[in-house]
N, C-alpha and C positions, 0 to 999 in steps of 0.2 A: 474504582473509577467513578467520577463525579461529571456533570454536566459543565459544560463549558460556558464559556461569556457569552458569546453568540448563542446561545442555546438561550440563558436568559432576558437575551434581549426580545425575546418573543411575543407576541399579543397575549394580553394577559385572561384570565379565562372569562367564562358567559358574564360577570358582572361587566364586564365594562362594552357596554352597548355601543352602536355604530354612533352616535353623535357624541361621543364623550369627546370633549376638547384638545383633552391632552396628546389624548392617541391621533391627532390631525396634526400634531407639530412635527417643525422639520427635526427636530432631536428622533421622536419617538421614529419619523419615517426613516429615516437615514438608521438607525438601529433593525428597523425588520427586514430595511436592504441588504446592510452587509450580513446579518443573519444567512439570506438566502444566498450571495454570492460570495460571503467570504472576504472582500475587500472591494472597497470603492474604486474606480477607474475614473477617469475623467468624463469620460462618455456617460456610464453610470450617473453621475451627479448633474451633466444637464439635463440628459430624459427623466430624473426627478424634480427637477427645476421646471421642467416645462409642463411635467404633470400636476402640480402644486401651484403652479404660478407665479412661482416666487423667482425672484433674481439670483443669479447662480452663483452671488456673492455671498448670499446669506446663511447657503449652504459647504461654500465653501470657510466661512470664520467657523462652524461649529464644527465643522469636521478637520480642520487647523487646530483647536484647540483641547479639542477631549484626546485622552493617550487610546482611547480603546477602539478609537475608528483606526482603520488600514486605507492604506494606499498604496501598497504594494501586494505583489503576490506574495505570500509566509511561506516562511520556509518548512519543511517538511517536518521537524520537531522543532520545539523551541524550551527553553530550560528560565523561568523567570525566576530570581532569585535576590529577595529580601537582604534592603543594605540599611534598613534605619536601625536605632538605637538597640535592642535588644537585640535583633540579628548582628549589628556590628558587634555587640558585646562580646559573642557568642562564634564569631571569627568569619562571619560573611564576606567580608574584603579578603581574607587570605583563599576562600573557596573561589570567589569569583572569579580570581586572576588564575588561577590554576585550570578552572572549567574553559576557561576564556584561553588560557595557553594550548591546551588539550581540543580545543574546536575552534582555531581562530578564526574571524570573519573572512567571508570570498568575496571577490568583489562579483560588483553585482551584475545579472545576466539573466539570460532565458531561461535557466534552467533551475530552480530553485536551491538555496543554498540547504545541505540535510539537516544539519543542527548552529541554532543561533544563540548563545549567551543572553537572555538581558538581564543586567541588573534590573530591578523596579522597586517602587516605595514599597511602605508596608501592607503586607498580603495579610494584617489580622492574624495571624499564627506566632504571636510573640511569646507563647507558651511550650512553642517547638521551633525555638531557635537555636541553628538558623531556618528560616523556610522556606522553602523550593517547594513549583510545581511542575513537571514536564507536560506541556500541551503538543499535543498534536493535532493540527488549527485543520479545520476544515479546505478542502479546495474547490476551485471551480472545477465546474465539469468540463467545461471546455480547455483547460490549463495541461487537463489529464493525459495521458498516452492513447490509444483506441483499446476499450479492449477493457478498461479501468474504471472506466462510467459509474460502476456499483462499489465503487472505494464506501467505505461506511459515515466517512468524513468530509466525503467529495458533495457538495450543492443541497445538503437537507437538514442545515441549521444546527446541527451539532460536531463538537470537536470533541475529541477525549484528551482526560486531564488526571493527573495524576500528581498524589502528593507525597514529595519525598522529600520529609521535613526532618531536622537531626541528622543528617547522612552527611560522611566525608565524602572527599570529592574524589579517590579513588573508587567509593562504590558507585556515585553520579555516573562517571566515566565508564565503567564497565557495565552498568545496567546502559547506559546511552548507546554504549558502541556496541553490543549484543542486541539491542532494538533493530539498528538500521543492518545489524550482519545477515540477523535470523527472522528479520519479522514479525516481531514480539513487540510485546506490549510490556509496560515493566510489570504491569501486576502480572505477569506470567515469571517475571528473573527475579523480583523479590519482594518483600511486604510495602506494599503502598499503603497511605494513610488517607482516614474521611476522618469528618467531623464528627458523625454519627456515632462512631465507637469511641470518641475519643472524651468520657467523661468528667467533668469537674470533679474535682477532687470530695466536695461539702454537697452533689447537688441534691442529694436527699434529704439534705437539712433545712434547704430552701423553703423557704414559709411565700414568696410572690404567688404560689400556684395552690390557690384554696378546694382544688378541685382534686388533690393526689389525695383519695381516699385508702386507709389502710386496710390490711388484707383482715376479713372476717374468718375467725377460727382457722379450721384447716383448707377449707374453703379458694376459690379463686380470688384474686385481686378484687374489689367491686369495680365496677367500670368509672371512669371519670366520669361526671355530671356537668358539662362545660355551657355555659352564655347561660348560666341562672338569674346575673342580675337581669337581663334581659326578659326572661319569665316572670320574674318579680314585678316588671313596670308594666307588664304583660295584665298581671292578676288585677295591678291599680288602676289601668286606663280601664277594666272590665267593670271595675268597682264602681268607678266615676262616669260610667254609661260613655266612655269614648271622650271625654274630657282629657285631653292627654297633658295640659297647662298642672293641669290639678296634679294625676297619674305621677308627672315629672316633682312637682311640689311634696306630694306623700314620700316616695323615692328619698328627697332629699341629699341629692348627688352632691352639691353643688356646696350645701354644708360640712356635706359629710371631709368633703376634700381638703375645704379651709381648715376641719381642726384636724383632719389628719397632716397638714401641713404638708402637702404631698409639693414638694420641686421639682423643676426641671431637672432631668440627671445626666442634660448633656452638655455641661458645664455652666449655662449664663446661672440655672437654681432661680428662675421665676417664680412666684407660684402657681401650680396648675390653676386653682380655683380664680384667681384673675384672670389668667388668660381666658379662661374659658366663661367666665362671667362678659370679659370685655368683647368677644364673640358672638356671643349670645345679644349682647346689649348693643351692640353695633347699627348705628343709626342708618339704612341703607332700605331703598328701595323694596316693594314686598315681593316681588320676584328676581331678586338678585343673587346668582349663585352661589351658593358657601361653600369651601372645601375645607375637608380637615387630611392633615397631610404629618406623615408619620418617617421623622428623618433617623433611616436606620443608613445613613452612608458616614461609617463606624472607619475612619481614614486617619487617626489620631495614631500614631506611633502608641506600644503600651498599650494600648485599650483594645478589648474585646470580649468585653462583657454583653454586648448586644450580640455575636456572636451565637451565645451559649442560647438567650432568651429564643431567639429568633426560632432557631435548630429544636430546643425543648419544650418552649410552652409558648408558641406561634397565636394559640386559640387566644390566650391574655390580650395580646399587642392588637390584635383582631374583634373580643371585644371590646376594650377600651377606645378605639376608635369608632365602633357602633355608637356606642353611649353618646360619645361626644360629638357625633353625627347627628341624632336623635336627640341632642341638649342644646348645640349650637343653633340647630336647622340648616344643615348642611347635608346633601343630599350622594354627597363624592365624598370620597377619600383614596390616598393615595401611600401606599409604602415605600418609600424612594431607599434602594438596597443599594449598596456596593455592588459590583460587577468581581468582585470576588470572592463574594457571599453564594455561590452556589447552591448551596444542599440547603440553604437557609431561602434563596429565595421561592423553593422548590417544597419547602413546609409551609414556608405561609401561603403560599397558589393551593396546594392542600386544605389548609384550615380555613383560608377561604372559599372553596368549594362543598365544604362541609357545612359550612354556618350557611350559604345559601342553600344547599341542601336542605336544611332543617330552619328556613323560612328566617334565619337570623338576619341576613345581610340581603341587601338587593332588593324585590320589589316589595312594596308593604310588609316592611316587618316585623316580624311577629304579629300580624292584626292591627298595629298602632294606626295605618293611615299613613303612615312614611317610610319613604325611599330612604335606603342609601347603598351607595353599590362602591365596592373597594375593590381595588386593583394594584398590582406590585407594578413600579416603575423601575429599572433597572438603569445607576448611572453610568454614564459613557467614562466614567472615569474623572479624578481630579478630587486634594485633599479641600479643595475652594470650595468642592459643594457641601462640604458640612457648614460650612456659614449659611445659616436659614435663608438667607436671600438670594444669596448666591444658588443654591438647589432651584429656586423658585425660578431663575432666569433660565436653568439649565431644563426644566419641565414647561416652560414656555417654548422652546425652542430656540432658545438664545448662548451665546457664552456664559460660563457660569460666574459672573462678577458681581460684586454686591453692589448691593445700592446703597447710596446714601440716605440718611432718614432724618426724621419725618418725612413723607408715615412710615407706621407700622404695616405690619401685617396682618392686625388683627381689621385693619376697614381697606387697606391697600394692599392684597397679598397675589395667589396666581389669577394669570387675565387682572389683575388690578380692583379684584373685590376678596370680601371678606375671608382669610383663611386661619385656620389655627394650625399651627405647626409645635408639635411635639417631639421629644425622643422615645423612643424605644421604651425603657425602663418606666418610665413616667405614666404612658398606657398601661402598658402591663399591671402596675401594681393599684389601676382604678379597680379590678372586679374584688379585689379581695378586701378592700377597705369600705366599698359599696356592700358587703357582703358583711361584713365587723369579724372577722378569724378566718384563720389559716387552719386546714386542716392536717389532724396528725399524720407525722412520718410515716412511712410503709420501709421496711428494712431491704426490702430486695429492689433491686434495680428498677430503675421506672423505663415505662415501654419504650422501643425501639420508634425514632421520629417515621421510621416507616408504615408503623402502623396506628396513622394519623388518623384512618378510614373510621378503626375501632370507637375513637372516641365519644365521637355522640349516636345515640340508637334513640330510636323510634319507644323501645322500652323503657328508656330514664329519662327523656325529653320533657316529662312535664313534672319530672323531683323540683325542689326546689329546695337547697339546705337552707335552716331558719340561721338568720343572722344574730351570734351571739353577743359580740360587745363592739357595739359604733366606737368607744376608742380604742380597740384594739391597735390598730397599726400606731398610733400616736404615742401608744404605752411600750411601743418595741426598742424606743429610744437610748442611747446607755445612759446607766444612775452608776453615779460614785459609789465606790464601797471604799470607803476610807477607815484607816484601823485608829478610831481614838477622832479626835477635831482636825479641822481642815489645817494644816500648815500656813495656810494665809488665808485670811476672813478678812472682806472689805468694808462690809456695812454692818457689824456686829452691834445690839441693840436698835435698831432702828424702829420705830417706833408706828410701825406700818398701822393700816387702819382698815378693816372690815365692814362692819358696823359698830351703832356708839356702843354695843353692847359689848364686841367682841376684839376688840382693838389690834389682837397679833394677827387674827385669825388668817388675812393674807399675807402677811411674813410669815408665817408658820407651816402653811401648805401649799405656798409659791414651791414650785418645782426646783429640785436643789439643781437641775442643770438646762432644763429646756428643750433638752434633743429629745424629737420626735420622732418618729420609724425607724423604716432601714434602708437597705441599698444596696447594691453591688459594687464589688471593684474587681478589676482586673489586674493582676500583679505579677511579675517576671524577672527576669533576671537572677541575679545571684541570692535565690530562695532552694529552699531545700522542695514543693511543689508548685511552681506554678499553678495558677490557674483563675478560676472565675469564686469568691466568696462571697456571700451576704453578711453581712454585719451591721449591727445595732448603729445609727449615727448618732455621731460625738465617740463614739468609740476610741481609745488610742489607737495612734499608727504601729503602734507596738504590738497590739493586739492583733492585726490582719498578719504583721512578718512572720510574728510565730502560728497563726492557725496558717501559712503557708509555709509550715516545714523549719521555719526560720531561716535567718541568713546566713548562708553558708561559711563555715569557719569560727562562729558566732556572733555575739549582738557586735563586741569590740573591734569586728574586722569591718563594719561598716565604712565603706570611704563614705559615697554619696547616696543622695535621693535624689528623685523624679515620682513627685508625686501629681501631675497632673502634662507626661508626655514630654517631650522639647519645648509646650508653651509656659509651662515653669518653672524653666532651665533646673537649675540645681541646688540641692541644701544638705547640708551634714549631718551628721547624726546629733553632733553635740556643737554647742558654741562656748569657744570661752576664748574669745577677744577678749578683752577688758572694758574695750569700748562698746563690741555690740552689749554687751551682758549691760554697762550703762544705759545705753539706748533702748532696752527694754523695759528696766528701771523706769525710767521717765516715760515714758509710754505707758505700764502699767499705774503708775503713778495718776497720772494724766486722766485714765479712761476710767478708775476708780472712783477721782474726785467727780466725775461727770456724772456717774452711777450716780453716787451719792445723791448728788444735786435733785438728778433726776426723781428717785426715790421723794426726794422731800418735796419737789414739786407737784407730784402726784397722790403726795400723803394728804397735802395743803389744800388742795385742788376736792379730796372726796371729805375731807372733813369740813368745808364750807358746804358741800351740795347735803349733808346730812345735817348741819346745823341748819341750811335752808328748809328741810324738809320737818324739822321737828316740829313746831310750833304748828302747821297746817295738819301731821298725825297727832297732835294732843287736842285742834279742835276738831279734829274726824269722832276722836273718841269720846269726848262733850258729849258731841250732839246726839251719839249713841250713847251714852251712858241715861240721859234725858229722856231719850226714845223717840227724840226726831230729827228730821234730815235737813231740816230746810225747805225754802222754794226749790222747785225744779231747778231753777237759771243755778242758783246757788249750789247744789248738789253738782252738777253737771260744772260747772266751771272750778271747783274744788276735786274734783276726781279728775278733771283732765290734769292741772297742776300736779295732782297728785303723781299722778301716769308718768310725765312727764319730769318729774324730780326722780321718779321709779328708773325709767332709763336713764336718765345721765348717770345716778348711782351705780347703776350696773354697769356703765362703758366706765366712769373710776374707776371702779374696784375691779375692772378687764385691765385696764393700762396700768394700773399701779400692780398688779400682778406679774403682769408682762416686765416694765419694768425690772420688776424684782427677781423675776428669773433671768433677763438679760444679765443682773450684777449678778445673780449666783454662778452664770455661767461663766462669768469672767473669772469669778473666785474660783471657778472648775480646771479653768484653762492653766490659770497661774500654775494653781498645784500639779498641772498634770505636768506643766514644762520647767516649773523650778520645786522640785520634791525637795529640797532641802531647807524650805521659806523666803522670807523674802530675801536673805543676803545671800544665798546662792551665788555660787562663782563659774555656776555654768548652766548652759540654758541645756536641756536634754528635749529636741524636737523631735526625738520617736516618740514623746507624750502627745502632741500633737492631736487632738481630738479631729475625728473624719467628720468634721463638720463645715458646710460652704461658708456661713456667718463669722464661723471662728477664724478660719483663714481670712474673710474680707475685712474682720475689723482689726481687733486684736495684732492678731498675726501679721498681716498686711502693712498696720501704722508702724510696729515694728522692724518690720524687715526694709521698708521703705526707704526708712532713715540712713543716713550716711553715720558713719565715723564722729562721734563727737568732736570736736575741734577744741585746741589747747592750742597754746605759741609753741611746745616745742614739734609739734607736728611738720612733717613738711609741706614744703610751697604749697603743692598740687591739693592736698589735702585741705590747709585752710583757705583758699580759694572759692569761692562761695561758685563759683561758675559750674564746676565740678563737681555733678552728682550722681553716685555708684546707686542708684533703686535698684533693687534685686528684691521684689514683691516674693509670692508663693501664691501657688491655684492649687485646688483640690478638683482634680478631674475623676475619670471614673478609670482610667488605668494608670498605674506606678508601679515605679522599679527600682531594685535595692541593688548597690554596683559596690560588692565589697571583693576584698583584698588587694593585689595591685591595679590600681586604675590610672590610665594614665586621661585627667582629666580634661587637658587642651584637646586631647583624639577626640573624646565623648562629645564637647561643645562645638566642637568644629562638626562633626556629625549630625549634630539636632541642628544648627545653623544653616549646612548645605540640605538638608530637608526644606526647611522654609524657603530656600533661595531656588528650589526646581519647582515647587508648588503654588509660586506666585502667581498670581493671574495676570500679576503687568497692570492693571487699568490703574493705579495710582501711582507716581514718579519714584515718592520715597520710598513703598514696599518695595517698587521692580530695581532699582538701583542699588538701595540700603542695605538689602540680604546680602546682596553680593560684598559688596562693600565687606560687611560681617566677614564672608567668610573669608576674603582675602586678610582681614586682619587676622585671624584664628592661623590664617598659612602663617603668616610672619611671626608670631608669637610663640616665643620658647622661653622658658622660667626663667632666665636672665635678659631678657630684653624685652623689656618693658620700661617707658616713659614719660612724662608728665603731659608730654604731647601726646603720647597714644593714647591714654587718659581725656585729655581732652575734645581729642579726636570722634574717641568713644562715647565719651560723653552728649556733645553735639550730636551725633549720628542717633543716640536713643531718645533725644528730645524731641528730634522732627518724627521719627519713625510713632512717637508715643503722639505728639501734636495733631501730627496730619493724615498719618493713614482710616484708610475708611474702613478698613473691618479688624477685628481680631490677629488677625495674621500679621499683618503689619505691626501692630505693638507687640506681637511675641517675638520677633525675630532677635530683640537684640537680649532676650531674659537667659541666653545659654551660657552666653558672653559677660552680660553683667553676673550672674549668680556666682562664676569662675572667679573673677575678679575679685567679689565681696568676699569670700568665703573658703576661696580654696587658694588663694595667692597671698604672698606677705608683701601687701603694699607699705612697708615699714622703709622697706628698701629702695622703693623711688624717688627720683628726687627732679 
């Protein structure tokens, strides 16, 4: 048994002191009410209105809009059970209707109905699909019988929940109907599921957690040694006599990030080191509050990789947030969790009690002179609060709908001043890159998330592991191993330039591919193991199926992918159109010659600023050969030029490097998606490198593109109005849907997802989804027509033109990807 939604929606612990902002909004009050009563009443929400102040409108839109506020009395158990993508996969709709025939709805009345069906979006459990949890929701006391008052569930903020994930719906039904016979709880009639036991498959291979020390000799485990870098900045400000400008400078966070190339891992792929420079650098009042805000509301179909971090290594996400408290000058932070993150919200309230325990978190910490106090925020529901702005309006106290932009968040963000907003993933893997290595594996299972307490002691508090290699995480990248020369080389001989001396020397140690670290993904479906893996980026997507068991039946039964959720609909294992394999062609063709160009622009570029520089180093060495230097003025205005020829050389031979690993990487990509060279007659997209860049350019320009056009093509086809864009995202969860798939069910599925999770504030997201799915009803492999094409067409141009957030342009990617890829538009006419 796990703690319930209401249970999380609770004040969060001693960090968050009585004037914290957040906890005064009507979101946060309206959570610690139904906490205590169980469900809002009408009555209820004006005596919060009149105790707030506030118009008893304002409470009524946020409590209209989140799914997790009530306004009825719950019924005595309730069964919510997961209908998106990998649960439909997995036969979610055949179970629902059968639990749902087996307990049909009562109409409604005084006396609570015993058990209620819901379907609901994704519960995060797409690794135990399908998945169900039974709650039994807390009640008022006064709702109760006399006699009852002491129900365990009745008026003291918790429910009991339970998770029966993978079960048919005869076992549902008879653990159900033995609950309410005999008064039992299920984990009493049969094995319920946590999080806690339920391990990744690799997670002891995981290198994000530098602090899993291995077992010495025969000996105990040694203890974690957790918030080092924090000791570290600790030792520097001590250094610098309380200079903490400095302290932070020695550190060198903020370098360290940009060559570790550390991204955003909840899908935009910013870089952390800008965001958190543009934060820092934020032009704003000296007393104007900062927050750094940590969006773990992980609501993406397919994904649940934050999940895993959250439940195992809680302390990461907790210091990475310090840091960036302590770097930004932000004095708040916040972890905005899922409301069916249970066991996860209830590790990081742990590992946040522990870092303040041991002077981490909250008041002057570590000795630095600064605050910063973090707290878990718990959302009321809704897939809109993962749009960073949308969370922010929902932590205001507002509906959760984006904003339009400019500004940003990083000078306009919660209350309207400065905030940095991260994911999950992205925190986490600051301590170990601040740190340069990951520590070796330990063969036996790592601790139970229960015994969080253990973690830090009083006896290891002042270790500090010494930091082996600052590029560590940057060298985790994948490198080709190619048997013999690249099957396509774009810029072969190019005549790169180093120094005058050295001429190849940056073609020659340009990186043959450019990927930097690593990362997680989340993968489901028709795999031989689900689950949560780290892997090198640029990696093949070939590479994650088979370290998950592979696809079931093997590589060849692959129908489709979903490698970034419902928002980038779907793509095949292999391509052999005639015309997409064209359109790649010219694409690769295309971005080649630009390499090229580029290369020679920035060969031209460092060979002028060396030729500039010689003549001023052969009279430096004159005047030394001689044994004199000049007047002052002359010395000094020759060594600045000097200086100053010094760096622009160094920022060419940076970009012309850069460069040069952009083309290698291109040359990486080609090989890994046409292994037969350039006249390949099929594009193989499980080569697909797990890289954000390689999907945005490459990838992207190509899949972009429509159908070559010819006269004998038909109408709709040559049509210039009529355009099929079926892009690709690289998210942090995907799913492999092999043997019979019937692809119109799947798209139609990822479609009514987007169509229940709109927020409405824009015309063409709140109309167009629908719109979508009713086409996806109409649509059967022979009916289809130049109209409906056109139709479709229109409808993803406005939804692409005009919507204000993300959602709105994903809506129509399930539909077009169907279209491009899995239909023989050959046949319309």
């Amino acid at each position: 048994m796990v703690e319930s939604l209401q249970t999380t929606g609770r004040v969060a612990p001693s960090s968050a002191i009585a004037d914290d902002p957040v906890h005064q909004t009507v979101t946060w009050k309206l959570l610690e009410l139904q906490q205590r009563l169980a469900y809002l009443t009408n009555e209820d929400l004006l005596r919060l209105a009149q105790k707030l102040e506030t118009p008893l409108h304002q409470l009524e839109e946020v409590v209209s809009f989140f799914p997790h506020f009530r306004r009825e009395r719950p019924p005595v158990c309730e069964v919510h059970v997961c209908r998106d993508l990998a649960c439909h996969r997995a036969g979610a709709a055949r179970l629902i209707a059968e639990l749902q025939q087996a307990f049909p709805d009562q109409p409604a009345g005084k006396v609570p109905q015993n058990i209620v069906v819901r379907p609901v979006s994704c519960l995060g459990r797409c690794d135990r699909a399908p998945a169900a949890f039974i709650e039994f929701p807390q009640q008022r006391e006064s709702d109760l019988p006399p006699g009852q008052s002491t129900n365990a569930s009745a008026g003291n903020g918790h429910a009991e929940l339970y998770g029966m994930h993978q079960r048919s719906a005869e076992e549902l039904i008879r653990v159900l109907t033995q609950c309410l016979a005999e008064e039992k709880r299920p984990d009493e009639l049969a094995k319920t599921d946590d999080d806690a036991s339920f391990l990744p498959p690799t997670f002891s291979a995981w290198d994000i957690d530098p602090y899993q020390l291995p077992k010495k000799g025969s000996g105990a485990a040694a203890l974690p040694v957790h918030y080092a870098v924090i000791r570290r900045l600790q030792l520097h400000n001590q250094e610098f006599a309380g200079d903490f400008d400095a302290a932070k400078s020695k550190l060198g966070l903020f370098d360290k990030l940009k060559q570790a190339n550390l991204r955003g891992m909840g899908g935009a792929g910013a870089p952390a080191e800008r965001k958190w420079r543009d934060m820092a650098d934020v032009d704003a009042p000296a007393n104007t509050p900062r927050y750094i805000v940590c969006n773990a509301d992980e609501s993406e179909p397919l994904t649940f990789k934050d999940r895993e971090i959250l439940l195992r290594t809680p302390h990461l996400v907790v210091e990475g947030m310090i840091l960036a408290g302590l770097h930004c000058g932000a004095e708040r932070g916040y972890i905005y969790i899922r409301h069916e993150y249970h066991e996860q919200a209830e590790a990081v309230r742990e590992a946040i009690r522990i870092a303040e325990q041991n002077n981490y978190c909250g008041y002057n910490v570590a000795g630095l002179g600064r605050n910063f106090y973090l707290s878990v925020f718990v959302s009321p529901g809704g897939y809109i609060c993962g749009e960073q702005s949308a969370l922010i309006e929902a932590m205001e106290g507002h509906r959760a709908q984006p904003r339009s932009k400019p500004p940003g968040l990083e000078s306009n963000g919660l209350f309207d001043n400065p905030t940095l907003l991260s994911n999950v993933e992205t925190f986490a893997w600051v301590p170990a890159i601040a740190l340069g290595y990951s520590a070796p594996r330990q063969k036996a299972k790592p601790p139970a998330a229960s015994s969080a307490a253990a973690m830090v002691t009083s006896a290891t508090a002042s270790l500090i592991p010494p930091a082996i290699d600052p590029n560590w995480y940057a060298e985790q990248g994948y490198r080709p191993n190619y048997q013999g020369p690249p099957a396509i080389r774009l810029c072969t001989g190019v005549d790169a330039v180093a120094t005058s001396d050295d001429p190849q020397a940056v073609f020659e140690t340009a990186s043959g591919t450019a990927y930097k670290g690593r990362r997680l993904f989340s993968i489901c479906g028709d795999v031989g193991n689900p689950g949560v893996y780290e892997m090198p980026i640029g990696a093949p997507l070939r590479d994650l199926i088979q370290l998950a068991g592979g696809a079931i039946g093997g590589e060849s039964q692959i129908r489709a992918l979903a490698t970034s959720g419902p928002s980038g609909g779907f793509l095949p294992a292999r391509i052999t159109d005639p015309n997409l394999v064209a359109c790649f062609r010219f694409v690769l063709t295309d971005q080649a010659g630009r390499c090229k160009k580029g290369v020679d622009r920035s060969e031209q570029a460092l060979r002028k600023l060396l030729a500039d520089a010689e003549p001023l180093r052969q009279e430096q060495a004159a005047w030394i050969a001689l044994g004199e230097s000049g007047s002052p003025t002359e010395v000094q205005e020759r060594n600045a030029r000097l200086n100053a020829l010094g760096r622009d050389i160094a920022r060419a031979q940076s970009d012309l490097a850069d460069t040069i690993a952009r083309n290698r990487r291109l040359e990486h990509f080609c090989n890994q998606l046409m292994p037969d060279g350039a006249d390949s007659q099929v594009i193989d997209l499980l080569g697909l490198p797990l890289d954000i860049d390689a999907f945005r350019t490459t990838c992207n320009e190509f899949l972009e593109l429509g159908p070559s056009i010819d006269p004998d093509a038909p109408a709709w086809k040559r049509a210039k109005a009529v355009h099929l864009p079926a892009g690709a995202l690289l998210g942090a969860g995907m799913a492999v849907f092999a043997g019979e798939v019937d692809m119109i069910d799947l798209a139609r599925n990822a479609t009514e997802f987007f169509s229940r999770e709109t927020c409405g504030k824009c015309v063409p997201c709140r109309l167009g989804s629908g719109r979508f799915v009713q086409l996806l009803k109409e649509l059967t492999p022979d009916a289809l027509t130049s109209e409906h094409l056109q139709l479709i067409s229109d409808l993803d141009e406005a939804l692409r033109e005009t919507s204000i957030c993300a959602l709105g342009t994903s809506v129509p990617a399930p539909l077009m990807s169907l279209l491009k890829y899995f239909w023989d538009l050959s046949k319309v006419t």
